[in-house]
C-alpha angles and dihedrals in degrees: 000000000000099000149282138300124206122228115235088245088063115028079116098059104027086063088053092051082046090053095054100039090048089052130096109282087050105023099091095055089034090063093046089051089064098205128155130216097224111195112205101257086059095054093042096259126114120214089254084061107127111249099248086059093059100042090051093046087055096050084055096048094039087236115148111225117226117200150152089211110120097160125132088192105147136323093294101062138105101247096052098038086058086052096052104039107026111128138177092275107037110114114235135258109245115209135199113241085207121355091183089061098049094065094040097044118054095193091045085045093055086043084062088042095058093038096056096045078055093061097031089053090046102041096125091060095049094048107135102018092115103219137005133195121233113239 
């Protein structure tokens, strides 16, 4: 895995999670992790770009995706590509429980942090399992 790729529904609160998880009680193991926080334009998507695109764009670049988006609407969308195209070695989705919270509570916020390094430092055993929630 290279890194991770905001949605466009959460850049805001994916750069909270990043500076906690860049600050003093994570840094260090943050740093060792060598991961890189890629934007769309960066990995040759736009934010309009149907949501099998980008989750397909993300498998290639071994990039997790990290969204708040839940919705099953069409063929197109998040929810039914991974579905549909969901295997043994695609990294996950992880989604946001509640992105709104994460910017307005600080201790809910470092919960999602954690959450997310957890993930992030484990991904090889949660391969395949589609989507998973933060915290």
């Amino acid at each position: 895995m290279r890194g991770i790729l905001a949605d466009n529904d959460v850049a805001g609160q994916v750069a909270t999670l990043l500076n906690i998880l860049e600050g003093h009680y994570w840094g260090d193991l943050w740093k060792e992790m060598n991961l890189t926080f890629h934007t769309f334009e960066e990995v040759g998507l736009s934010e309009d770009d149907p949501d099998s695109k980008i989750w397909r764009r993300c498998q290639e670049l071994e990039i997790v995706l990290i969204t708040a988006n839940r919705n099953a609407d069409g063929p197109e969308s998040l929810e039914l590509t991974i579905r549909r195209e969901n295997e043994p070695t695609s990294l996950p989705v992880l989604t946001l429980s509640d992105s709104k919270r994460v910017e307005a509570d600080r201790e809910y916020a470092e919960r999602t942090a954690v959450g997310l390094i957890d993930y992030l430092f484990r991904i090889d055993d949660i391969r395949g399992t589609g989507r998973l929630y933060l915290p």
